[in-house]
C-alpha positions as CSV (number, residue, x, y, z in Angstrom):
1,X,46.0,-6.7,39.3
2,X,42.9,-6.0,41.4
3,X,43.6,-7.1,45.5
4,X,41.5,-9.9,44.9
5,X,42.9,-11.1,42.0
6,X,46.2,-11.5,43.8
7,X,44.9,-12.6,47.0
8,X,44.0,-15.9,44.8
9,X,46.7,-16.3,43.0
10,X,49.0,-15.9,46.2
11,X,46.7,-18.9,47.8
12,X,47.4,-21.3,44.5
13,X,51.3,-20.4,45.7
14,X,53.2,-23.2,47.3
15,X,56.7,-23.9,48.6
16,X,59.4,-27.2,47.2
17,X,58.6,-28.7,50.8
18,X,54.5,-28.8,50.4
19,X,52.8,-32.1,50.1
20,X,50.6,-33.5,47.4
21,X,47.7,-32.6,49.7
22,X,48.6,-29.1,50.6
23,X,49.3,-29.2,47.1
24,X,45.3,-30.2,46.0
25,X,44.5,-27.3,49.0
26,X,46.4,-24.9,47.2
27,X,44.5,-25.4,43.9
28,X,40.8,-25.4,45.8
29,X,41.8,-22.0,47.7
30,X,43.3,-20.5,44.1
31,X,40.3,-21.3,42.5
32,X,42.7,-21.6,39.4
33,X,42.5,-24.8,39.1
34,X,46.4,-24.6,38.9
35,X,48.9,-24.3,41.7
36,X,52.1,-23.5,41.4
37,X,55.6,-24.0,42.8
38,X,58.1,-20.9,43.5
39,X,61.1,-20.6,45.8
40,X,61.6,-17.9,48.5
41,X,61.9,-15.3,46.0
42,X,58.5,-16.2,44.2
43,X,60.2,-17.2,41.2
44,X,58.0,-19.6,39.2
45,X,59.7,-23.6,39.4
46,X,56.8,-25.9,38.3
47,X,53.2,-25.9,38.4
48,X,50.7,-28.4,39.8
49,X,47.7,-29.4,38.6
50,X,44.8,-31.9,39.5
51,X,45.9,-34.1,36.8
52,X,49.4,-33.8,37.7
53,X,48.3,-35.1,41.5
54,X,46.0,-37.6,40.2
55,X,48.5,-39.4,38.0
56,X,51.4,-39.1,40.7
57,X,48.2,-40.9,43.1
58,X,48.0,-43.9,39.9
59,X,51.6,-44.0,40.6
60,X,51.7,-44.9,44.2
61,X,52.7,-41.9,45.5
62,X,50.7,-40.5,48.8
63,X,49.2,-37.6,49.9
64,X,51.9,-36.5,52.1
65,X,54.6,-37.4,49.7
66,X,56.2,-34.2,48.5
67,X,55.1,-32.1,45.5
68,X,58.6,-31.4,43.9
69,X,58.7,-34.4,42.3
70,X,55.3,-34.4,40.5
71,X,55.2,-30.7,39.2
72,X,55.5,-29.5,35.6
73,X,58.6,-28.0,35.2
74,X,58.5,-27.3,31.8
75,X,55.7,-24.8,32.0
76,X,54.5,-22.0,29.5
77,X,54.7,-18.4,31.3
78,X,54.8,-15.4,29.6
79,X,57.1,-12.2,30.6
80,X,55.1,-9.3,31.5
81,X,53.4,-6.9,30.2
82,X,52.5,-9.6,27.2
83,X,49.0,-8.2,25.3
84,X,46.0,-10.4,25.4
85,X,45.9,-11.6,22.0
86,X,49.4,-13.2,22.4
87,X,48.3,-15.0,25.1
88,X,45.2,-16.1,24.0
89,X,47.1,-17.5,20.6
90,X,49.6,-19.3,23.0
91,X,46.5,-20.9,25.1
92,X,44.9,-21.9,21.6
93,X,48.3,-23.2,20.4
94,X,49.0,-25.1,23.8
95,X,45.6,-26.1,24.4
96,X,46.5,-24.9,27.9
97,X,43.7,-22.4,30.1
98,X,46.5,-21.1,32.7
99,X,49.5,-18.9,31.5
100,X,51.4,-17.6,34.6
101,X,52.5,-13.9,34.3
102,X,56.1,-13.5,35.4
103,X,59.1,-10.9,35.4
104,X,62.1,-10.4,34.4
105,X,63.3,-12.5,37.3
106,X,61.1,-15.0,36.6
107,X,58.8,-14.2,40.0
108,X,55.4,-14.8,39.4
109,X,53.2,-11.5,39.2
110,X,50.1,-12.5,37.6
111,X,48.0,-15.6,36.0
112,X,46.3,-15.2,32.2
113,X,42.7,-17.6,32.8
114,X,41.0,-18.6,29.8
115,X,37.9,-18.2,31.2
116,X,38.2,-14.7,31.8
117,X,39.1,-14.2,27.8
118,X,36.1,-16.2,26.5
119,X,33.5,-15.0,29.2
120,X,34.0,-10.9,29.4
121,X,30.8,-9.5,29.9
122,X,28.4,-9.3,26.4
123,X,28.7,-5.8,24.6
124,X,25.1,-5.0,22.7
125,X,27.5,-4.2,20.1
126,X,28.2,-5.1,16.6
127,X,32.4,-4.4,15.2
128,X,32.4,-3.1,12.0
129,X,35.9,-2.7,10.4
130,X,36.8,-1.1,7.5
131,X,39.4,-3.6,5.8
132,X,39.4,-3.0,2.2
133,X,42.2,-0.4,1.6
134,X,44.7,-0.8,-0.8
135,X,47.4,1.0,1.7
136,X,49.2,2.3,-1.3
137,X,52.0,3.8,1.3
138,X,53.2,0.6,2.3
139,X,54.2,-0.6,-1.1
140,X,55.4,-3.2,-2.6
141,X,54.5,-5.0,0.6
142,X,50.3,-4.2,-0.2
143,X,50.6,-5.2,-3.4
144,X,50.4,-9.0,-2.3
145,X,49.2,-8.6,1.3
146,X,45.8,-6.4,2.4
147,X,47.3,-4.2,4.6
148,X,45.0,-5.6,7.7
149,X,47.1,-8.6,7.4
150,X,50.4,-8.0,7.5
151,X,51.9,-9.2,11.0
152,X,52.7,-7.6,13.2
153,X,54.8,-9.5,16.4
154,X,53.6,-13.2,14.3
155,X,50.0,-12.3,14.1
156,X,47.7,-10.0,11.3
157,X,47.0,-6.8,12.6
158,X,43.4,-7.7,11.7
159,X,43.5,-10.8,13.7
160,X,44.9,-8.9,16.8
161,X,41.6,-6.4,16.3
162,X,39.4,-9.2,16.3
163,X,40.5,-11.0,19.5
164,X,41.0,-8.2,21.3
165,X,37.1,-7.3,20.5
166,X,36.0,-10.4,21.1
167,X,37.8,-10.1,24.5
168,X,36.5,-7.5,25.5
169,X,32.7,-9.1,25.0
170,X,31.6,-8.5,20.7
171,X,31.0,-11.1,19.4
172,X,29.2,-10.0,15.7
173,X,31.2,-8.5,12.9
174,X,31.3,-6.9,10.0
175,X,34.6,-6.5,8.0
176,X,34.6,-4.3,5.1
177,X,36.8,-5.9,2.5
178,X,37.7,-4.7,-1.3
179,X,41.5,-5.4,-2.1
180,X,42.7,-8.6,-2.0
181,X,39.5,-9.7,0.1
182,X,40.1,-13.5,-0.8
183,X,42.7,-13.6,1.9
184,X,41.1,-12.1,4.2
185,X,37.9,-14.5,3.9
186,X,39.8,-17.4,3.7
187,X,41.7,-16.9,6.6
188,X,38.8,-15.7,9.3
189,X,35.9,-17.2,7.5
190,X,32.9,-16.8,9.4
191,X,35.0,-16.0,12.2
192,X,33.8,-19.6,14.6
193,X,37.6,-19.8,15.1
194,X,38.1,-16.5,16.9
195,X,34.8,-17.1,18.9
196,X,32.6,-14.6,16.5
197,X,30.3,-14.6,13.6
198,X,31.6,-12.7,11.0
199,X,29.9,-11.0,8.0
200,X,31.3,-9.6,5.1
201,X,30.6,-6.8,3.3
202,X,32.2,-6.2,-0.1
203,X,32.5,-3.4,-2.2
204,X,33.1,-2.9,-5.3
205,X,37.1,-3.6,-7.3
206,X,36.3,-0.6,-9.0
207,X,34.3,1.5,-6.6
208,X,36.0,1.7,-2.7
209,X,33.6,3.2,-0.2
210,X,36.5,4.7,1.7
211,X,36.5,4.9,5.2
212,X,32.3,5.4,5.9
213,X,30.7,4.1,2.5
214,X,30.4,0.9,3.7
215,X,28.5,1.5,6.2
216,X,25.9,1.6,3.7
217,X,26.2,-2.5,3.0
218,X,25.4,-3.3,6.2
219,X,22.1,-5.7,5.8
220,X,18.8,-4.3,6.8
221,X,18.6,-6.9,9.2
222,X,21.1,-5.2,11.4
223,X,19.9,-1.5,10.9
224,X,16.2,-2.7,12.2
225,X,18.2,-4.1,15.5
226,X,19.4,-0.3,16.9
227,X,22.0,-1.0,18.6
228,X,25.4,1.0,18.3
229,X,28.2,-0.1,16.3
230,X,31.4,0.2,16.8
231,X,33.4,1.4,13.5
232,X,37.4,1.0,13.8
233,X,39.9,1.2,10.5
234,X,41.6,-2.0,9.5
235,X,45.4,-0.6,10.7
236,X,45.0,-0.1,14.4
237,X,46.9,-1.9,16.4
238,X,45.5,-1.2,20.1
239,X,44.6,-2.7,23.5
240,X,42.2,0.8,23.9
241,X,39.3,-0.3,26.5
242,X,36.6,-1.6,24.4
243,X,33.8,-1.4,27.5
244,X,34.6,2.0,28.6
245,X,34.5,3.6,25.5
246,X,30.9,2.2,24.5
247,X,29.6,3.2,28.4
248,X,31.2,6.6,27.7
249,X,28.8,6.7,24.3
250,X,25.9,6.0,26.0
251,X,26.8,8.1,29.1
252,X,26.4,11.0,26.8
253,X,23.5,9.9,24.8
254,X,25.0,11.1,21.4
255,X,24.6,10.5,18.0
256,X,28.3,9.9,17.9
257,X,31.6,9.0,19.6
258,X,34.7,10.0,18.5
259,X,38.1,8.0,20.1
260,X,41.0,10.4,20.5
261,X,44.3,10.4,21.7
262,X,46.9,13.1,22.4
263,X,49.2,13.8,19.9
264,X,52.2,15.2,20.7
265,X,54.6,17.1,18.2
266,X,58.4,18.8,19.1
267,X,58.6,21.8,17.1
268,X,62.6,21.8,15.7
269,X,62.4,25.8,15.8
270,X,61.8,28.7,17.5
271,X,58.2,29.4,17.2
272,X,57.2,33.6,16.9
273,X,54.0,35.1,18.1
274,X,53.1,38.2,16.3
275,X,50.6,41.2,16.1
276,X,50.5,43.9,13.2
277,X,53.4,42.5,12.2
278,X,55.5,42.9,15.6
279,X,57.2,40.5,17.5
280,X,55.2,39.9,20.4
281,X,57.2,36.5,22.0
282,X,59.5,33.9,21.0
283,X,59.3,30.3,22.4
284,X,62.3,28.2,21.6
285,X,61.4,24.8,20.0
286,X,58.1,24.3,21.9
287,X,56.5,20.7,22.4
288,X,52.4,21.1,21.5
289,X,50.2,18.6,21.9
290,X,46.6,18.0,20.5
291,X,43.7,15.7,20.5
292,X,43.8,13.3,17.1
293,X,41.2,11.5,15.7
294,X,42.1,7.9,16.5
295,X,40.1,5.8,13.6
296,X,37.6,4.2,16.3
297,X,33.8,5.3,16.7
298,X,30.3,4.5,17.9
299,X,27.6,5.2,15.9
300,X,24.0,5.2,16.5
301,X,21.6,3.6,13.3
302,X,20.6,7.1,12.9
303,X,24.2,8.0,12.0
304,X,24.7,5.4,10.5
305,X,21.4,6.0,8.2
306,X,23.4,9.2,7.0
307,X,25.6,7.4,5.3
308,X,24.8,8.2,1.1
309,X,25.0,4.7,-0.8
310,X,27.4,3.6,-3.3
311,X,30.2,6.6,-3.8
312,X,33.6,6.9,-1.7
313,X,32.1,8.5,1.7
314,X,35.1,9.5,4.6
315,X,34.0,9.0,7.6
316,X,35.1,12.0,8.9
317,X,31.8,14.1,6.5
318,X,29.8,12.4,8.3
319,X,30.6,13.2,11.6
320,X,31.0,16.6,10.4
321,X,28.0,17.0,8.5
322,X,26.4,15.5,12.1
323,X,27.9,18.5,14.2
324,X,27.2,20.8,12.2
325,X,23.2,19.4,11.6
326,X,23.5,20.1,15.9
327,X,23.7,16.7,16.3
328,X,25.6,15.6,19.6
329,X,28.6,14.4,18.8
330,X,31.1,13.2,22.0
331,X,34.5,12.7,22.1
332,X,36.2,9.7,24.4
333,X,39.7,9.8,24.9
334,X,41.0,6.3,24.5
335,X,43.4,4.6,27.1
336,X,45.8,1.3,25.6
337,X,48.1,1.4,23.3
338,X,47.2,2.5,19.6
339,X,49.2,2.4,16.7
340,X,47.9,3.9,13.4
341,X,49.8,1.3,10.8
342,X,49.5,3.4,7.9
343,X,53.2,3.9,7.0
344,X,56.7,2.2,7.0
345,X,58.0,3.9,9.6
346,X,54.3,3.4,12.0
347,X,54.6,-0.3,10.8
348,X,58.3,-0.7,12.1
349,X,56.9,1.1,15.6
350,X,54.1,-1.3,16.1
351,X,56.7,-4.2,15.2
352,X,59.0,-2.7,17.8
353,X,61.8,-2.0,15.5
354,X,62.2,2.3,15.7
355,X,59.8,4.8,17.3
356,X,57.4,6.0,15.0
């Protein structure tokens, strides 16, 4: 939480012996439109609203009448850290645009605002995710549910991507869908819901694009706008920063940027360095690490205009083919969580059953 960010929400705090009007001060200087009620310890009570003062007002009740009585003590809080789509499902669910932020004590440490969700500043942008796998390694469970939608903490790991985009300011996508792509229409439609339009772009039972050919559906329309797109697989669950990663892309003014994270493997043995066949050094079950392709890009349209039509194309040709033509090609680290949901033992991570 930035300084100023708690400097209001410590002005929307009041004690069990404030008034109805230091009450109404308390949600001015907050500029939450929500004050709320802790004890000495911070820990959350009740919260206060303007309604909550206006019909304790109808009531009879005065302005220096005490507070206690008229709070909301059967408030929704979350327990931090709780990820943004959750909350934003619970606002949507509650029809509520405060959700407090507390710990494990139950002291108040942060407040979720709808307004900042739904008003992130707009990405030049457009999503484009590739949902039309048949995720053959998470069978049986694939063979009835499209990989992208199979929950993960009560909510389809497609869904989570979406929100989290639009979140973070996109509001146009594309979804690439193939296998089972009924369910997937029919449960984002044109995506007015989730605050987006969504397109889709279907290939083929018989002939997936993989991970890039589908880049080649998008409408001419789109290709004639120039801005970037943002390509992510299906079966990422993340909170990566959206913003940063597409000022990093056009920081560099390449053709391409590649997210990444740091992978790191524990090697079980002892690892042997040699020469000419001689033992040079031993190093006893070594922990490397490396930089992994993490399934999200940026594209310009002249990447994207690479892209052959009609035939299974990897993404990963292309962005080879483009280094290789000379073509700049950066790479971003990504920061947030990711989660690669691509087999049972990923899928049990992300669900917070076992380490991946």
């Amino acid at each position: 939480m930035t300084g100023s960010a708690d400097s209001a929400l410590s002005r929307a705090l009041i004690s069990p012996d404030a008034t109805l009007r230091e009450a109404m001060a308390a949600i001015d200087a907050g500029g939450m439109e929500i004050a709320l009620l802790v004890d000495a310890e911070r820990r959350l009570l009740a919260t206060v609203s303007d309604g909550d003062i206006r019909r304790a007002l109808l009531r009879g009740l005065g302005l220096d009448d005490l507070v206690a009585s008229v709070g909301n003590r059967r408030f929704t809080a979350v327990e931090a850290p709780t990820d943004r789509a959750a909350v934003l499902d619970l606002m949507q669910a509650r029809y509520i645009s405060q959700v407090p932020v507390l710990d494990r004590d139950g002291a108040v440490v942060g407040m979720h605002l709808l307004r900042e969700f739904v008003t992130a500043a707009p990405l030049d942008v457009a999503a484009v995710i590739m949902a039309g796998g048949r995720g053959t390694r998470l069978r049986p469970l694939t063979d009835r549910v499209p990989k992208p939608m199979i929950p993960v903490a009560g909510r389809p790991i497609l869904e989570r991507l979406v929100l989290h985009l639009v979140g973070s300011g996109v509001t146009r996508f594309y979804l690439s869908v193939n296998h089972l792509a009924e369910m997937i229409v029919e449960h984002f439609g044109d995506g007015s819901r989730f605050g987006c339009s969504i397109t889709y772009l279907h290939e083929e039972p018989s002939r997936p694009l993989g991970t890039g050919g589908a880049l080649s559906l998008l409408p001419a329309a789109e290709r004639r706008r120039g801005r970037p797109l943002l390509v992510m697989n299906g079966d990422l669950v993340t909170s990566f920063d959206v913003a940063e990663l597409v000022a990093a892309h056009r920081e560099t003014g390449g053709v391409a940027t590649v997210g990444a994270r740091e992978h790191v493997t524990d090697i079980p043995f002892g690892v042997l360095d040699c020469a000419d066949g001689m033992l040079v050094g031993l190093v006893e079950k070594p922990r490397m690490s490396c930089l992994v392709n993490a399934g999200i890009y940026v594209l310009e349209p002249s990447a994207v205009a690479c892209v052959p039509s009609g035939i299974e194309f990897p993404i990963t040709e292309l962005l080879s083919a483009l280094a290789a033509g000379g073509e700049p090609v950066a790479v971003h680290r990504l920061s947030g969580d990711w989660v690669d949901v691509g087999r049972p033992a990923e899928l049990r991570a992300a669900r917070g059953e076992e380490a991946a």
